[in-house]
Phi, psi and omega in degrees: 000315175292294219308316189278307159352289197288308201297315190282357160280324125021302244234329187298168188271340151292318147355293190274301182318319164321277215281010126308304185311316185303310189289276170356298214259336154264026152278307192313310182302347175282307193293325168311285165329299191310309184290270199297347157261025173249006168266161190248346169259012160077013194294335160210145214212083196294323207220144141324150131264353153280120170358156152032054163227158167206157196218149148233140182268112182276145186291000150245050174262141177079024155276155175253170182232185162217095191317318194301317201265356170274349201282178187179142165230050168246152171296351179283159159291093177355162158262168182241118174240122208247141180277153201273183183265181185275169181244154206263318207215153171320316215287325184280347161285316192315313187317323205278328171266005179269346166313086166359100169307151183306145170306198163262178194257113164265117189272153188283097176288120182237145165217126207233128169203201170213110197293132166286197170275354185249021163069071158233121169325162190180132185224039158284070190213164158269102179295132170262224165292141207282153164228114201311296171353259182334322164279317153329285206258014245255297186281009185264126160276358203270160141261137172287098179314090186263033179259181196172146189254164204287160162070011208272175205206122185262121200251136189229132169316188204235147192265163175229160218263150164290181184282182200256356164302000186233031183272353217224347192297132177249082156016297198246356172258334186246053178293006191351286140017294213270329182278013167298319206277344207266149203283325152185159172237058178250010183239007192111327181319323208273336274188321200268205181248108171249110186294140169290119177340155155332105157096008171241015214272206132325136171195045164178176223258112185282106175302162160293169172267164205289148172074025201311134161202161214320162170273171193267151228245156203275140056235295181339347177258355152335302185255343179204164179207114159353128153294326198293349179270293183251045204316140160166121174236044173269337181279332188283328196293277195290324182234033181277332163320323185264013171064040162274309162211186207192147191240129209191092183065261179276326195274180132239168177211151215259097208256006152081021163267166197215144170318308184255017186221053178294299129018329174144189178237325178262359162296294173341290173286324175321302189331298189279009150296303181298297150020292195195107185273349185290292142032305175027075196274125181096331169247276194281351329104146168198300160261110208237100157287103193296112186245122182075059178273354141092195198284008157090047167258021269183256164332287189333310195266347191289327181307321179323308197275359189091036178244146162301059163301155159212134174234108148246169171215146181292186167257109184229207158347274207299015220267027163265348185304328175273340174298338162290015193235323194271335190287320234236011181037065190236125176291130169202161178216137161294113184215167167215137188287129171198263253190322145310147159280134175305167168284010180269103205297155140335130153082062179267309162243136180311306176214157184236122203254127210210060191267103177059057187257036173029090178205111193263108202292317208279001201281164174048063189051029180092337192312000165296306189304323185287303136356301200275325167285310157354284129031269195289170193267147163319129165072017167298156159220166200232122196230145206235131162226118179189183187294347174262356168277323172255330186264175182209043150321161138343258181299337163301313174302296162325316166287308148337279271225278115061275192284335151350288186296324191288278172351249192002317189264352171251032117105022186248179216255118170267123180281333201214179147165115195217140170027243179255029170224141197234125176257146133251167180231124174287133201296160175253017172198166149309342187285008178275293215266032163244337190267314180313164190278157173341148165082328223295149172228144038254134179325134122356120182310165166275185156347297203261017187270108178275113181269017160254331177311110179250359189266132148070015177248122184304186173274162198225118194275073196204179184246151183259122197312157163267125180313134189284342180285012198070003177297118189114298167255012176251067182260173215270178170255128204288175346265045154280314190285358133354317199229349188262106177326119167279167193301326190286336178312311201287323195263033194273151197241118175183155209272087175258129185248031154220190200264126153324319178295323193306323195260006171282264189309331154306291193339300182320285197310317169339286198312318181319318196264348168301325188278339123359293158314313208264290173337293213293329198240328166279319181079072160295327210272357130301001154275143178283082205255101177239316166245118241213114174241096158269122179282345205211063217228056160028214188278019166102021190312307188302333186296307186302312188282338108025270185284332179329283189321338171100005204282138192248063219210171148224190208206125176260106183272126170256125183284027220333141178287343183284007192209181212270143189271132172255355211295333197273322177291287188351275190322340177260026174265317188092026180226140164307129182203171177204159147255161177197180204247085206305354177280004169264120190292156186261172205250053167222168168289166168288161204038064199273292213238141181298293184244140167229156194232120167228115217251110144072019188273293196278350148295337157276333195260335168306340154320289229234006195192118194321133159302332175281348184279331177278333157327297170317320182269019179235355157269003187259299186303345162290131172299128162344128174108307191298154159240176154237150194231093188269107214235095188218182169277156222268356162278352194231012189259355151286330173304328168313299171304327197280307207277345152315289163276011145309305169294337182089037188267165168258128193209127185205144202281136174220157184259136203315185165278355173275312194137174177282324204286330204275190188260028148256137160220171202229103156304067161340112182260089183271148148250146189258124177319316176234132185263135211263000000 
């Protein structure tokens, strides 16, 4: 009865299904097995026969791909284009070409907002989380060229250091050749930029000078700097009497006076404070431009207040005076008012400073001036201390009396005029210069003039309007408006499928937490970081998050001619910028910057330019010592690394905060005091 029991369980149908599942399934593994050693390419592979190993094989192994062409930065919907196997025969190439082409890329009308409750757009919101994608790429107007052929690899000679006659070399200002040729220079033309031709650019490595050593670190280079980074001891020769500088063993040091502040710089700035107390250096002030600034203690002390300098000057007589101002980590750049619009937007400074910066405002109907307004911000003051303000030659007066008639026909206000310095203030609307009488000159620009285009554009012997909506002078008083969207953010011309605030704020918070990220796994905050070059810099995130973070730095936000001009935002920011074009050398000495930083610069600039020509110029513009931190696609980052170590930079490739999967990584640069 048991015997018969157990045989009719045998015979039931779960049973016979088990021992059916069993049988299935080692036949596959016979057949599996049996198929992969008897293919030769080995394409899946269940099992070892070597002891305690296991392998999985993908069924595209030992196909090549070409990795570069999958990669993309554009906002359209990828194709999905699938690579072919390599062909083992004539007949599977004729098949591969008788193949039908990829649909096109169908573009999207995407429209991205935020509704309110009464169904109205609206860019009132709180960012919520970021999506890194979007802020990457929010300004490349570019496509990122992604072919390549497989497996290729880039090898670039190794550069050789220049003669030590170029150690001091500017491109485009020390063009010598080109300014031979120019038809004159009585306006200044010797002072603007002449970039060297096609097939003439840099190309090898501008040394330091013998005895280079690290700079002495801020607040101390305020006041003293190594002779040996910049021996020239001609300023000490002409202006040491006025207590610009002074030379002492190794250093020189900076006894903080001016031609016309022989007395101090903070004696000084006291002055225009008691002056126009509405001035407020650090609240309503923020930003300032020193013009003709001589070694920049005028900026140097202005930083004490919480203000933003930027001082320039040409390369003239004098013509080291901004390499000390960059030694000593006072923001600056070489320019000259001559026959160009400076590099600066519109409404840019609260006040613009002019102590003896030998520029004669009146000349040619004024167009110097016209400049400064353009410039200064609505309701800006410009402020002069020179010889015609106090004395009372002749010919000193008659220029007083001069500059007099010109203010006046520019509607602006002399607010002051105390011992040898004179504020005036720029009106905050149109209605003074709409009120004049018929003929008064210089005219109003027209309508259509965009008073922010600034590459290569003259100067224009016209006023430049006050925007009617207030865009520009109604900025926040710092250091809030650091965080405070500005009004001009609106009138920025870039193909945005999201709401400008949204994406004003997304950037800040990005920046915030790389940088945040970079303290934590880099340790930033042990570098010795004071002059801070962002090459590529939107609305200025990175600079911002610099300081939130406490970074004891400034920041040259460079605006690219190739991507949406933001320079108006950066400035209602209360932060420093220019624009410039990178296929083009920038316009500072060699050994500027501590760090220099490029987010998403060189997937775009490749379109229009060698990668070594800008690479060479950001080893000319770096210091010995200094990095660079280069956060771009995983296509162009090998050429990077090749022309990197080429140059004797030390480099090494990491992958973002996203992960290995993702298509940005960030290239670490070291330049080394001696390139090994």
């Amino acid at each position: 009865m048991k015997a018969s029991a157990g045989l009719d369980l045998f015979k039931t149908p779960l049973v016979l299904k088990i021992a059916g599942f069993i049988l299935v399934t080692l036949t596959f593994f016979y057949l599996g097995k049996h198929w992969s050693s008897s293919n030769g390419d080995q394409q899946v592979v269940f099992f070892s026969s070597s002891p305690g190993t296991s392998v999985g094989v993908s069924p595209n192994y030992g196909k090549s791909f070409n990795v570069t062409a999958l990669i993309t930065q554009t906002d359209t919907v990828p194709e999905q284009v699938p690579v072919p196997p390599a062909s083992t025969s004539p007949a599977s190439d004729s098949a591969a070409a008788e193949q039908a082409p990829p649909p096109p890329v169908v573009e999207l009308d995407r429209t991205f907002g935020v509704i309110d409750g009464d169904g109205k757009m609206s860019d009132d919101f709180e960012v919520g989380q970021v999506d890194p994608e979007v802020v990457e790429n929010w300004g490349n107007e570019t496509e990122v060229d992604s072919e390549g052929g497989e497996g290729s690899s880039v090898k670039v000679k190794r550069f050789e250091l220049c003669s030590e006659s170029m150690r001091e070399y500017i491109p485009c200002l020390d063009n010598v050749e080109a300014i031979k040729k120019l038809k004159s220079t009585e306006k200044g033309e010797r002072f603007e930029r002449h970039c060297p031709e096609k097939g003439k650019e840099l190309n090898c490595l501008v040394p330091p000078p013998k005895g280079y050593r690290q700079p002495l670190p801020w607040p101390r280079s305020r006041d003293e700097v190594w002779f040996s980074n910049v021996p020239h001891t001609r300023l000490v020769d002409d202006k040491g009497g006025q207590n610009w500088i002074t030379k002492a063993k190794d250093k020189f040091r900076f006894p903080g006076g001016g031609t016309q502040f022989i007395h101090g710089a903070d004696q000084y700035l006291d002055q225009i404070s008691k002056m126009v107390p509405d001035i407020a250096f650090g609240n309503h002030t923020r930003v300032v431009l020193d013009v003709g600034c001589g070694v920049a203690s005028f900026g140097a002390y202005l930083m004490s207040r919480d203000v933003a300098p930027l001082s320039i000057a040409p390369k003239d007589v004098h013509e080291n005076q901004i390499q000390f101002a960059l030694e000593r980590g006072v923001p600056a750049m070489v320019a000259a008012f001559a026959t160009h619009r400076l590099l600066y937007p519109s409404q840019a400074f609260e006040i613009i400073h002019c102590s003896r910066c030998r520029i004669n405002w009146t000349r040619d109907d004024g167009i110097l001036l016209l400049e400064v307004n353009r410039m200064m911000r609505a309701g800006g003051y410009f402020a002069w201390a020179a010889q015609p303000v106090y004395k009372h030659e002749q010919v000193l007066e008659e220029q007083w009396e001069e500059m007099l008639n010109l203010t006046t026909r520019l509607c602006w206000e002399l607010v002051k005029k105390e011992g040898y310095i004179a504020i005036w203030q720029k009106p905050k609307n149109n209605s003074c210069y709409l009120s004049r009488d018929e003929g008064v000159s210089p005219p109003l620009c027209d309508q259509d003039d965009d008073p922010d285009k600034v590459w290569y554009v003259d100067l224009k012997p016209c006023i430049t309007r006050i925007p009617e909506n207030g865009y520009g002078g109604n900025v926040t008083a710092w250091p809030a408006r650091l965080h405070t969207p500005p009004d001009r953010l609106q009138s920025i011309q870039m193909d945005a499928y999201i709401s400008r605030k949204e994406l004003f704020k997304a950037e800040s918070k990005y920046w915030s937490e790389i940088i945040a990220g970079y303290v934590r796994a880099w340790h930033w905050k042990q570098l010795k970081l004071r002059n801070v070059l962002d090459m590529k810099s939107g609305f200025g995130g990175f600079a911002a998050a610099l300081i939130d973070h406490g970074f004891n730095s400034w920041v040259m936000n460079v605006v690219p001619v190739s991507g949406p001009n933001t320079l108006p935002v950066i400035y209602d920011r209360g932060l420093l910028g220019v624009m410039h074009d990178w296929c083009e050398p920038f316009d500072t000495y060699p050994r500027t910057y501590d760090l220099l930083h490029a987010s998403g610069l060189f997937s775009v600039e490749r379109k229009r330019c060698n990668l070594s020509t800008i690479m060479l110029e950001m080893d000319r513009i770096l210091r010995p010592g200094g990095r660079a931190y280069i956060r771009d696609t995983l296509d162009v980052m090998e050429e990077l690394q090749e022309i990197a170590n080429a140059m004797g930079w030390h480099s090494a490739l990491h992958d973002t905060s996203e992960g290995p999967h993702a298509s940005y990584r960030i290239l670490v640069c070291d330049k080394r005091l001696l390139r090994s």
